[in-house]
N, C-alpha and C positions, 0 to 999 in steps of 0.2 A: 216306432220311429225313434223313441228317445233312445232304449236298447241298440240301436244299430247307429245312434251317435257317437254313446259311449265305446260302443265296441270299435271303432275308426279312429278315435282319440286314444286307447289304449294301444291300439297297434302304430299308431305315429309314435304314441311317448318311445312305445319300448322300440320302435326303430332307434331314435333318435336316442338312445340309452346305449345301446348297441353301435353304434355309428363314432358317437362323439369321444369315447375312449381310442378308436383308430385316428380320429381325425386328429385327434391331441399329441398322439404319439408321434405322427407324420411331420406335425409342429414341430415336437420337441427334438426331432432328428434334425434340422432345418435350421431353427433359432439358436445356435450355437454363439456361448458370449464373444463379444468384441474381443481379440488378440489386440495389447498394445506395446508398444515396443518398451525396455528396462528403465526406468527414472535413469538421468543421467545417459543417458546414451546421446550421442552426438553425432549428426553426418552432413553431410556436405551433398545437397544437389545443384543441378546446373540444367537452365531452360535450355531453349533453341539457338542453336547458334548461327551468328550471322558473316555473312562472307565481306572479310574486311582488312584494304591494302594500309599498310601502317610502311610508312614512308619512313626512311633513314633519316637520322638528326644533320639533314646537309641542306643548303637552301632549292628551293627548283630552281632550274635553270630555265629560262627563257628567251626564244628567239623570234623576232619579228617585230610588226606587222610586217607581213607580208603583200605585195601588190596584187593586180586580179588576176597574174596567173598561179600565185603560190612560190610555194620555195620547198626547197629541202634544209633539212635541221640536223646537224648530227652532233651527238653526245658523246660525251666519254667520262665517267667517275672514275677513280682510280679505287684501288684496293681496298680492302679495309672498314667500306663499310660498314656499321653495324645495325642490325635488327632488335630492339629486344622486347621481351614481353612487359607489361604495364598490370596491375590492379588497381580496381577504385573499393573504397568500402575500406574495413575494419582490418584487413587483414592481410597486407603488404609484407610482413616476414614469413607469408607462408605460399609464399607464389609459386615453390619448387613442386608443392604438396597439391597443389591448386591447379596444376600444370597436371600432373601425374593423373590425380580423379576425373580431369573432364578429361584426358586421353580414356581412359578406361569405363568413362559413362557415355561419352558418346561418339566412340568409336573415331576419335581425330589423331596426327601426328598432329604435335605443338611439339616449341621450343623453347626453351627460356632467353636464347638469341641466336642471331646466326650471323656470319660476318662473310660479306663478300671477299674469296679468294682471289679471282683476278682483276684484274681492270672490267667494268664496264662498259660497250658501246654498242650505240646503235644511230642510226638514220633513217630517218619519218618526214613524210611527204606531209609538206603545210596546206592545206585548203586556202584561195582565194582570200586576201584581208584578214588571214586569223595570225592569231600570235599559237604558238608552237610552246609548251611545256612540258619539263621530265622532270623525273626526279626518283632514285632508288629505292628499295625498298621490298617487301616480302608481302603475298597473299599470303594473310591469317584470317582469324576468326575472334569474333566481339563476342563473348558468351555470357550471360547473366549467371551469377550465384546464390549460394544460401546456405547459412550455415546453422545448422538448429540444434537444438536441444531437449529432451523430454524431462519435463519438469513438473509433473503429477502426473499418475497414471492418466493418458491418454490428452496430454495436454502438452503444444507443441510451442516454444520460445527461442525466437530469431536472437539468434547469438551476432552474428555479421551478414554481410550483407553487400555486393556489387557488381561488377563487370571484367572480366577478364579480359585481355587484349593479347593476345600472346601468333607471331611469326608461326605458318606451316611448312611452306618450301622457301627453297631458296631464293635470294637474293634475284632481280631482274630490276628493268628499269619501267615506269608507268609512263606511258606516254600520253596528253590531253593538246585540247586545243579552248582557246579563249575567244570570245571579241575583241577587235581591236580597239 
């Protein structure tokens, strides 16, 4: 009995001899060190973006209350226009650069402004008691930033940091409605 112990513990070790240089090696194909990016290297990422109307620097225009059958409202801004993009955060001289990388990271047109070429108008039916508001402006997009830096191997330092605001198409008017 002891003889057919021994002899099932030599045949485990020497599996188990035979086995753990494979299994090491399957490791060591696998465990490959961490890649970190160069000390000093800088880049610029940008989250999710979000869909956001950025009104012209003109005041709304408002019309009503209106009684309880409504009314009609009609607009007209003249030419001129402007749109332009904003930055919050560290880094307001580089909104050209800032514009450029979120068109190319996530796939948007942006603009640094855009100016309505002709006159604006339009006519909007008032609901029942509401007051009637417009006002110019361009669908853009609000996007977060980040601007980082590697400053020991694998060790990552927020240089700047904010919100982009920046016009996608052109120029139209928003139209809402209030309580009265």
């Amino acid at each position: 009995m002891l003889r057919a112990s021994i002899a099932a513990l030599a045949t485990i070790a020497s599996a188990g001899v035979v086995t753990a240089p494979a299994a090491q090696a399957a490791d060591a194909v696998t465990a490959r060190p961490q890649v970190c990016p160069e000390v000093g290297e800088v880049s610029t990422g940008f989250g999710a973006k979000k869909a956001y109307f950025i009104g012209a620097p003109v005041p709304v225009f408002r019309s009503g209350p209106y009684g309880p059958k409504g009314g009609t409202m009609s607009v007209s801004f003249q030419a001129g226009a402007t749109v332009g993009a904003s930055v919050t955060g560290t880094a307001k001289s580089e909104i050209n650069g800032l514009i450029a990388k979120a068109e190319a990271s996530l796939s948007v047109t942006l603009h640094g402004s855009i100016t309505a070429s002709t006159t604006l108008t339009g006519t909007y039916s008032v609901s029942p008691h509401k007051i009637g508001n417009a006002k110019p402006g361009s669908d853009g997009y609000k996007i977060p930033w980040k601007k980082t830096e590697i400053v020991a191997p694998c060790n990552v330092k927020t240089i700047a940091s904010g919100t982009l605001t920046a016009p996608s198409y052109s120029i139209r008017i928003k139209y809402w409605e209030t309580s009265s």
